[in-house]
C-alpha positions in Angstrom: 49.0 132.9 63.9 47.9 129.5 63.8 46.3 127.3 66.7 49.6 125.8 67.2 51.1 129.2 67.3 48.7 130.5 69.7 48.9 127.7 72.2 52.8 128.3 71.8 52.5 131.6 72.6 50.2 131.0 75.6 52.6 129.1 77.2 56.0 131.3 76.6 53.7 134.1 77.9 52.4 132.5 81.4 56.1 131.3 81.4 57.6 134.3 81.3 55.3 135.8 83.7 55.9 133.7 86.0 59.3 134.6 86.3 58.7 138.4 86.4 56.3 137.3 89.4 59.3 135.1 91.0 61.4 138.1 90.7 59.1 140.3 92.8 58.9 137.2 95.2 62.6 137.0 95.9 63.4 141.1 95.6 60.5 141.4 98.4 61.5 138.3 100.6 63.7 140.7 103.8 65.3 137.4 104.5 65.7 134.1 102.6 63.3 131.4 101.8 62.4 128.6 104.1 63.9 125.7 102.0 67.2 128.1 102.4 66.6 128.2 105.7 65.9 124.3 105.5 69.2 123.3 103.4 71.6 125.1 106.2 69.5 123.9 109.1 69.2 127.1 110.6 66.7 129.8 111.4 67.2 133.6 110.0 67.8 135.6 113.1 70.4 133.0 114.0 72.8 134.4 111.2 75.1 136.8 111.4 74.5 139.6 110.2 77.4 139.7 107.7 75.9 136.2 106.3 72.2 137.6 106.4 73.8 140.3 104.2 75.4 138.0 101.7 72.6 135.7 101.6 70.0 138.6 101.0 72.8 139.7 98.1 72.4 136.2 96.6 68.9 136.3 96.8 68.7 139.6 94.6 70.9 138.3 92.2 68.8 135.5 91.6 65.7 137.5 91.6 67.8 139.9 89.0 68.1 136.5 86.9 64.5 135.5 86.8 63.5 139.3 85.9 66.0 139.7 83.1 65.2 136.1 81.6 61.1 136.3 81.7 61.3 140.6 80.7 63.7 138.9 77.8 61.1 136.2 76.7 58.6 138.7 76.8 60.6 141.1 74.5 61.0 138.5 72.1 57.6 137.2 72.4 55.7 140.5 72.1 57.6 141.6 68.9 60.0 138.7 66.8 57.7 135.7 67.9 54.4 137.2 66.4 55.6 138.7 64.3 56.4 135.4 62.4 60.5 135.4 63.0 61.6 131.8 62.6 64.9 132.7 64.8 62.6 133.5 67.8 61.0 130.5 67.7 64.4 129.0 68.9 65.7 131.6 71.1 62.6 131.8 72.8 62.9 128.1 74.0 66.5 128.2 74.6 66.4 131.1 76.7 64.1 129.0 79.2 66.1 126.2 78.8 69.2 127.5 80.1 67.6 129.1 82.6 65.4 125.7 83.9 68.7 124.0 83.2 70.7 125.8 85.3 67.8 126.5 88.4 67.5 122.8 88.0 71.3 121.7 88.6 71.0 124.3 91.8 68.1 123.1 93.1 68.6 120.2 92.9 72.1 119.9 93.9 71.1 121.7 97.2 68.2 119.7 97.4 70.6 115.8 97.7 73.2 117.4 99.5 70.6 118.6 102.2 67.8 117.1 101.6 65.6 120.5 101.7 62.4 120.5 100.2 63.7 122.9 97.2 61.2 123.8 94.2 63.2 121.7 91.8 59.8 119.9 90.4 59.0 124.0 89.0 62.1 123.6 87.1 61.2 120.3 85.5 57.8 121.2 84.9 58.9 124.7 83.4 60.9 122.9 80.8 58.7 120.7 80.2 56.1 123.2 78.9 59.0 124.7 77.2 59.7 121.6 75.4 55.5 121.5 74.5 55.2 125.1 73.3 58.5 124.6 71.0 57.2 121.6 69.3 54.1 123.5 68.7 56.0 126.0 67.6 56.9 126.4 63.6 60.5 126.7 64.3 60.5 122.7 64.6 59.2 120.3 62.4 59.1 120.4 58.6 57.2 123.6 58.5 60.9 125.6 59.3 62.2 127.7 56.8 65.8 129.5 57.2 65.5 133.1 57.0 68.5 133.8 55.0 68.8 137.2 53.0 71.6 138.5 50.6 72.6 141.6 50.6 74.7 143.1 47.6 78.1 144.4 48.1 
């Protein structure tokens, strides 16, 4: 791999453990976070317990989506990526980017409508890094080659 390469691969790899670590945040947080608790103005024990249920369900579904996005940027990291696949060099990226984009709409959606103090900056500065390590990458710039093979039939 080349420095560019490397530094690339630094930052998918503190990226995508970030959000492994984000997952174990939000899977070990036994009620919600205090921005939640900030955006509905309200303190955890007084919820009911039906909405302390659903919001602890919401919770784990979001913690399911940072663990299957950073376990799936690590896959493709570990093995495609340095392995020298040009088509990793893009999913990589776009896999973050969808992720940030959407975390980002949330976040910050929650964060006009209730003026919480919600961690949209992380979102911003995640994709930001995503947007460095891609240009670093080889999949942009004139350096890209397709990977296109023919098979006989």
């Amino acid at each position: 791999m080349s420095k560019r390469d490397k530094i690339a691969f630094v930052i998918y790899f503190v990226g995508s453990l970030s959000l492994i670590v984000f997952s174990i945040v939000y899977l070990s947080c036994s009620t919600i976070m205090p921005y939640h608790q900030e955006a509905i103005k309200m303190n955890w024990e007084e919820l009911s317990t039906g909405l302390q249920i659903l919001l602890q369900a919401l919770i784990k579904m979001v913690a399911a989506g940072f663990f299957v996005t950073g376990l799936s940027a690590l896959i493709l990291l570990l093995i495609p990526f340095r392995r020298g696949a040009q088509w990793a060099h893009w999913a990589i990226p776009l896999l973050g980017t969808v992720w940030n984009v959407f975390s980002l709409y949330v976040t910050g959606t929650v964060a006009m409508k209730t003026h919480a103090s919600t961690p949209w900056p992380g979102a911003v500065l995640c994709t930001f890094f995503i947007i460095v390590a891609f240009l670093l990458s080889p999949g942009f710039g004139k350096g890209y080659r397709t990977e296109i093979k023919v098979t006989g039939g």
